[in-house]
N, C-alpha and C positions, 0 to 999 in steps of 0.2 A: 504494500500500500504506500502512497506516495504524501508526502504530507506539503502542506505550504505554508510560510511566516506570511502571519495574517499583518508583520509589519512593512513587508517591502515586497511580497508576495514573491520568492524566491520558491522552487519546488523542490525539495530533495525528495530523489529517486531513488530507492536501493538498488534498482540494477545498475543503476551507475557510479553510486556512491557521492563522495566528497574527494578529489583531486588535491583542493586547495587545503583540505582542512585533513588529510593522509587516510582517510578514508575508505578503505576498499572498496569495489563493486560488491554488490550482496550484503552489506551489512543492512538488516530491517532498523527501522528508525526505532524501535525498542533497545536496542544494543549499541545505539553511537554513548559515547564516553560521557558521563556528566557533566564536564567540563568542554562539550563540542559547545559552541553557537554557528548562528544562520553567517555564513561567508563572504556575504553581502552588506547584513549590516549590524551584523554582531550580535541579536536577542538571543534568549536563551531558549530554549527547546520548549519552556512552554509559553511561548510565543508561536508555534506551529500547532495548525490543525490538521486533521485525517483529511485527504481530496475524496468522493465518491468517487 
């Protein structure tokens, strides 16, 4: 499932991961680090919602 920062509307994709933030492809947005935020413009994870 793909989530989106309802601050800058940035989308993290598991299948793609985070690039910027070391992220591998396939990590589910339940398993990024608690210390990840959005790579765009910095909120923290719950600043992102589930996309239908």
């Amino acid at each position: 499932m793909k989530y989106v920062c309802i601050n800058c509307g940035y989308i993290y994709d598991p299948a793609e991961g985070d690039p910027v933030g070391d992220i591998p492809p396939g990590t589910p947005f339940a398993e990024l680090p608690d210390d990840w935020v959005c790579p765009i413009c910095y909120v923290s994870q719950d600043q992102f919602d589930p996309m239908d």
